[in-house]
C-alpha positions in Angstrom: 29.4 -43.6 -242.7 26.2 -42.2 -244.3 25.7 -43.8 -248.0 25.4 -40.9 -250.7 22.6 -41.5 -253.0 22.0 -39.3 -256.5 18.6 -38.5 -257.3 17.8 -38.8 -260.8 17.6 -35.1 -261.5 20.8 -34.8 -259.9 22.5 -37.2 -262.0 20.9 -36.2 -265.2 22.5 -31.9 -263.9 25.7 -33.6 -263.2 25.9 -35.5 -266.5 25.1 -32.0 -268.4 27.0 -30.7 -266.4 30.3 -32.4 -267.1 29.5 -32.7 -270.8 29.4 -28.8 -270.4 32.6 -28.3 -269.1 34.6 -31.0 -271.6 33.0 -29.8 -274.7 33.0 -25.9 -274.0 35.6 -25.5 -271.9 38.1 -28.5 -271.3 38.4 -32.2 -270.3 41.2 -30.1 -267.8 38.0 -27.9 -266.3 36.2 -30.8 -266.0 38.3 -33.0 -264.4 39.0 -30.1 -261.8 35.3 -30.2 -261.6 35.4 -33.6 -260.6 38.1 -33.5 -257.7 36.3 -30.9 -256.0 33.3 -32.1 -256.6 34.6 -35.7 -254.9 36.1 -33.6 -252.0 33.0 -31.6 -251.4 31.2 -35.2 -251.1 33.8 -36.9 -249.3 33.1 -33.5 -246.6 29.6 -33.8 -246.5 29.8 -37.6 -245.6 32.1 -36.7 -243.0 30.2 -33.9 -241.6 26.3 -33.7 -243.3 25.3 -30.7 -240.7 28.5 -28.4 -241.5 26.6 -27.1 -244.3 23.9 -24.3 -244.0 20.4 -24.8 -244.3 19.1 -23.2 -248.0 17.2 -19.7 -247.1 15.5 -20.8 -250.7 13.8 -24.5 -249.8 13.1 -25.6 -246.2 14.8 -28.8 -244.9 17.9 -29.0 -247.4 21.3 -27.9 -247.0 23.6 -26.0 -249.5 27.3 -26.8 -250.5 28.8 -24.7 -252.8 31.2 -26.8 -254.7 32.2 -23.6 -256.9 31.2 -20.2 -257.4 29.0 -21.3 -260.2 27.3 -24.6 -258.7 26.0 -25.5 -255.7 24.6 -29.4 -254.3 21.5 -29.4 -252.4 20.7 -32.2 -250.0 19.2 -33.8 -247.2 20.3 -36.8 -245.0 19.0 -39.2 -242.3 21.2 -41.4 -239.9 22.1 -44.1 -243.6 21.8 -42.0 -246.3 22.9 -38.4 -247.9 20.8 -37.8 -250.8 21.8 -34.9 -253.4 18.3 -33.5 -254.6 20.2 -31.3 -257.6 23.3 -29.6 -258.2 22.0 -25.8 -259.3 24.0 -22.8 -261.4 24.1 -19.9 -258.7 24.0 -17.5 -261.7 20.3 -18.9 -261.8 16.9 -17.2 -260.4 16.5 -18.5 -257.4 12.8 -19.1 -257.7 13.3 -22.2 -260.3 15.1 -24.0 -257.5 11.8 -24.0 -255.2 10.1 -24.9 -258.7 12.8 -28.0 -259.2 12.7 -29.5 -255.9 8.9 -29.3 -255.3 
């Protein structure tokens, strides 16, 4: 099985992220968060090319976790790596500016 690997923008969105959701919201929300968030992964380990292909940055597929966030990555034969987990709500064009 493919590792996953977190890039360090990734991390640093998730870590926002998650602060986010316990201080504004709930540690409920965010634990929620977290489940699907682990299911999404564990699904994209399983199957890496059931995901589409991003109309918005060439070579990286999409998973939307939640109507709100969605995981970008790519993957070779070891590894999965998660370039950034992006607010939908978000122009689109900052995405092509983040992963560049």
């Amino acid at each position: 099985m493919r590792k996953i690997i977190l890039s360090k923008r990734a991390s640093n969105r998730l870590e926002e992220l998650l602060e986010y959701l316990e201080l504004e919201w709930s540690l409920k929300v965010k634990n929620d968060f977290i489940k699907k968030l682990d299911k999404s992964l564990s699904q994209i380990q399983k199957f890496p090319n059931s995901c589409p292909k991003s109309d918005i940055v060439t070579g990286l597929h999409v998973f939307v976790v939640t109507k709100q966030t969605s995981l970008y990555y790519r993957y070779d034969e070891q590894t999965i790596t998660i370039l950034t987990l992006f607010d939908n709500r978000m122009n689109p064009d900052r995405l092509k500016i983040e992963i560049a």
